[in-house]
C-alpha positions as CSV (number, residue, x, y, z in Angstrom):
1,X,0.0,0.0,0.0
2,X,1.6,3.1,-1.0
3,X,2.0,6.0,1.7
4,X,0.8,9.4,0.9
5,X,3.6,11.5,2.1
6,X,1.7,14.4,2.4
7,X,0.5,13.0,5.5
8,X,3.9,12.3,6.9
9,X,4.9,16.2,6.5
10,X,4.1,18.6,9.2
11,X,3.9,22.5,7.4
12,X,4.6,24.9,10.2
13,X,2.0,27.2,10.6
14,X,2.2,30.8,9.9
15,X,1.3,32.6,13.4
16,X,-2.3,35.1,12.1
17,X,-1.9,38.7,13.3
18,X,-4.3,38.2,16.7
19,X,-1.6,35.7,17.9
20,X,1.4,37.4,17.2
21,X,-0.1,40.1,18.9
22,X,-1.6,38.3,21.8
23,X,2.0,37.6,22.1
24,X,3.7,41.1,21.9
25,X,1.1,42.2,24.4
26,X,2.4,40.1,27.0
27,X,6.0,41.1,26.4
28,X,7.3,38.3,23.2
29,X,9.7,41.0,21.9
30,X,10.2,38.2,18.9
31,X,6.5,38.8,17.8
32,X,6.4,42.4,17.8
33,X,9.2,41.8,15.1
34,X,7.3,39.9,13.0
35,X,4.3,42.2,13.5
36,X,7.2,44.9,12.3
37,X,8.4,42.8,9.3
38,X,5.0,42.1,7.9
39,X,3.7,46.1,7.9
40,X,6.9,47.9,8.0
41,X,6.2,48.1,4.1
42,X,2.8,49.9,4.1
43,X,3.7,52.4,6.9
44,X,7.2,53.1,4.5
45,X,5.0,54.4,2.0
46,X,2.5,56.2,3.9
47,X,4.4,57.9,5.3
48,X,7.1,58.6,2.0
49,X,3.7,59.5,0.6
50,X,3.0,62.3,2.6
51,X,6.5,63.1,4.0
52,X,8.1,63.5,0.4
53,X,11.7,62.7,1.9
54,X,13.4,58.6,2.5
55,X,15.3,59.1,4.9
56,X,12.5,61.3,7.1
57,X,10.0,58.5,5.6
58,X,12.2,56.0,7.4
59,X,12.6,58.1,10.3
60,X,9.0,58.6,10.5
61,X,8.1,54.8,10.2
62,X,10.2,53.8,13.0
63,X,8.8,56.2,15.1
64,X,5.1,54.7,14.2
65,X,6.3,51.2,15.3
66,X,7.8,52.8,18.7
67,X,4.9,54.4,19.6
68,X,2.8,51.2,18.6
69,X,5.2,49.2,21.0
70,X,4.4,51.1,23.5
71,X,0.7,51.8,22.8
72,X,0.1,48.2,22.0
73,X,-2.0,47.0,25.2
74,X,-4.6,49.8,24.2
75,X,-5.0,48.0,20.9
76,X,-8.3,46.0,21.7
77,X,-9.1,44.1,18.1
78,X,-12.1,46.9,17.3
79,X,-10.5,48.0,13.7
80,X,-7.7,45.4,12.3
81,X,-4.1,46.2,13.4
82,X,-3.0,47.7,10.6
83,X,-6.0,50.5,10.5
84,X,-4.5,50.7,13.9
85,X,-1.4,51.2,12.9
86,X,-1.9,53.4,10.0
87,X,-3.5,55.8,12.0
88,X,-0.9,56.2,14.3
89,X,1.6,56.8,11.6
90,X,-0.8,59.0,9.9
91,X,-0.6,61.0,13.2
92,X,3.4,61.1,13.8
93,X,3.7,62.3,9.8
94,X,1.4,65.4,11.3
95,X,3.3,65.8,14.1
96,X,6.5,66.2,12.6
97,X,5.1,68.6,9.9
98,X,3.5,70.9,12.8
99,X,6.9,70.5,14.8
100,X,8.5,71.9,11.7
101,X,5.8,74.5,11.0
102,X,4.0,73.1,7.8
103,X,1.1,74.0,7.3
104,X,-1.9,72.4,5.2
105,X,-2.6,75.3,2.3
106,X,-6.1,76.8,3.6
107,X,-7.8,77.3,0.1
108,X,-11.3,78.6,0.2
109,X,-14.2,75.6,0.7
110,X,-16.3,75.6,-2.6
111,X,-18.8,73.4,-3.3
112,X,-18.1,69.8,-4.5
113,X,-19.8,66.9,-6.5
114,X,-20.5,63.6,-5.3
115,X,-17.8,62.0,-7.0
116,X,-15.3,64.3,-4.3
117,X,-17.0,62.0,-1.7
118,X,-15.4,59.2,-2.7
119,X,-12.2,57.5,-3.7
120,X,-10.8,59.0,-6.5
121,X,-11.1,55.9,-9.6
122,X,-8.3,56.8,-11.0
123,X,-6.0,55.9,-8.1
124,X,-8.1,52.6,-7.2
125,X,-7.5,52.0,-11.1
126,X,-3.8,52.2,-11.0
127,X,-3.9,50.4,-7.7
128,X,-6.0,47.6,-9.4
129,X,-3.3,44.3,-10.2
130,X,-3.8,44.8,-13.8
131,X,-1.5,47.6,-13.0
132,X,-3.4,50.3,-16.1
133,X,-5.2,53.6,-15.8
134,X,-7.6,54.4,-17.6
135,X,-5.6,51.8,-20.0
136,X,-2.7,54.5,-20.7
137,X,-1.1,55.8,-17.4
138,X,0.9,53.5,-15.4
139,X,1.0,53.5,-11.6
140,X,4.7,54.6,-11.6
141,X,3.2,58.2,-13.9
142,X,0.7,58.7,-11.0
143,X,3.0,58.6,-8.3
144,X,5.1,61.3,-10.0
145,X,2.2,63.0,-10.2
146,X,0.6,62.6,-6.2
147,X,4.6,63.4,-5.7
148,X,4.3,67.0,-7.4
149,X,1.5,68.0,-5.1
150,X,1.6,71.3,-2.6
151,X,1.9,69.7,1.1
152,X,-1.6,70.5,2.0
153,X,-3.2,69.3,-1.3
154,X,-1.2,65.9,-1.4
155,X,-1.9,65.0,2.6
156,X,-5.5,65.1,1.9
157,X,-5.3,63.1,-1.4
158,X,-3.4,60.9,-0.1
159,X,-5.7,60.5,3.5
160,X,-9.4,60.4,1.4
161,X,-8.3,58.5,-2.1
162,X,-5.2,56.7,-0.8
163,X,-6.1,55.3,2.7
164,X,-9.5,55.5,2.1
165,X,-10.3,58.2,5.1
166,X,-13.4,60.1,5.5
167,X,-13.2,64.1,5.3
168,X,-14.4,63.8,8.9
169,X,-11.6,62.1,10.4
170,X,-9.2,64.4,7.6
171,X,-11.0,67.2,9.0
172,X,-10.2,66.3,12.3
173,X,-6.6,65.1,12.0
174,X,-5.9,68.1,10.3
175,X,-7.2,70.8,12.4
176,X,-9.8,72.0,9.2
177,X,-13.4,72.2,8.0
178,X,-14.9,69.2,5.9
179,X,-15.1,72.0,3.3
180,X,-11.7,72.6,3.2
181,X,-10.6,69.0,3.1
182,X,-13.3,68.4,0.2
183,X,-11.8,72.1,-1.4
184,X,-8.5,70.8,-1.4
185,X,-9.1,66.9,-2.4
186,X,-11.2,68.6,-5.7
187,X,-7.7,71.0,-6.3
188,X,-5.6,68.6,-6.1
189,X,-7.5,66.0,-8.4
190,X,-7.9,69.0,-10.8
191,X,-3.6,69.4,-10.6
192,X,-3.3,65.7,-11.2
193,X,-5.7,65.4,-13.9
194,X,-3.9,68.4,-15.7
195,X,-0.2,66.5,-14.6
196,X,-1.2,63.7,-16.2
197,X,-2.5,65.0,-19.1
198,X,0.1,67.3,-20.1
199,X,3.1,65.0,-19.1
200,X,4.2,67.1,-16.4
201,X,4.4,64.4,-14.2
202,X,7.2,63.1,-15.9
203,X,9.7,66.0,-15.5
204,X,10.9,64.7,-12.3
205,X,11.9,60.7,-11.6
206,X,9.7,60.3,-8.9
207,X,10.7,58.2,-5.6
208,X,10.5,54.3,-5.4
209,X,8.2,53.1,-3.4
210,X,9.1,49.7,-1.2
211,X,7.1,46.8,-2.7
């Protein structure tokens, strides 16, 4: 009788995120590692995204995880850890551009459409795994162009369309009205519309994002 040897090999098991951080919260320094090697990525380019500089992106994300270390018995499983986390990175980007007195551009609240209430398609089409928008502009042209963005305009693009925040909590994270956040997401999908259509976006090699 021939023996399946599938049964004969034990696969390891890949601890989920609950038990890894079950773990960290009582102290397993070795899981908060592996916590920090599976989202280090994502936070890199959050913060990149709205910081603009590597090395301060870098600076930035390890910040994130040491305030997550030390925040991490207050994390109590009602949003997934890495909404979690995001948030608290999306917080110590905002803190360092207060500390260094930047300032979201106020532009004046005008009335949006219904399409500024939601993610921008664009975006969620060059984030989509066939990689194309609107089957011409690669994901690599867009990120040149999000890149080019004044401060204020690119931290709320990047907030609403990229992390998929409402303008309540931009709003509120920013100090601003919901008028101003939905002003400023409309501006700065006007300049990247116009980027991209004029090949603006291409004058400067834009940063690489970690993949």
């Amino acid at each position: 009788m021939a023996t399946n040897l599938t049964n004969l090999v034990t696969v390891p098991s890949v601890p989920s995120n609950q038990h890894l951080i079950r773990r960290a919260q009582q102290g397993d320094a070795a899981a908060f590692e592996e916590l920090y090697a599976a989202h280090k990525r994502r936070i890199f380019n959050l913060c990149l995204r709205m910081i603009e500089d590597w090395s301060r992106a870098e600076e930035l994300m390890q910040d994130t995880f040491l305030q997550a270390y030390r925040k991490l018995n207050t994390f109590r499983g009602e949003s997934a850890f890495s909404t979690w986390l995001h948030r608290i990175a999306v917080n110590v980007v905002l803190m360092h551009l207060r500390q260094n007195r930047a300032r979201v551009n106020e532009v004046p609240a005008i009335a949006g459409t219904g399409d500024d209430d939601e993610p921008w398609s664009a975006y969620q089409q060059a984030a989509s795994s066939d990689g194309r928008l609107d089957h011409a502009v690669d994901r690599v042209t867009l990120e040149r162009a999000i890149s080019k963005l004044p401060d204020g305009y690119r931290l709320v693009f990047v907030l609403h369309d990229v992390e998929g925040y409402e303008h309540h909590e931009i709003a509120e994270l920013l100090g601003c009205s919901i008028g101003n956040t939905k002003s400023q997401l409309h501006k700065a999908r006007v300049k990247i519309r116009h980027y991209l259509r004029d090949g603006v976006a291409r004058v400067r090699r834009p940063r690489r994002l970690v993949v």
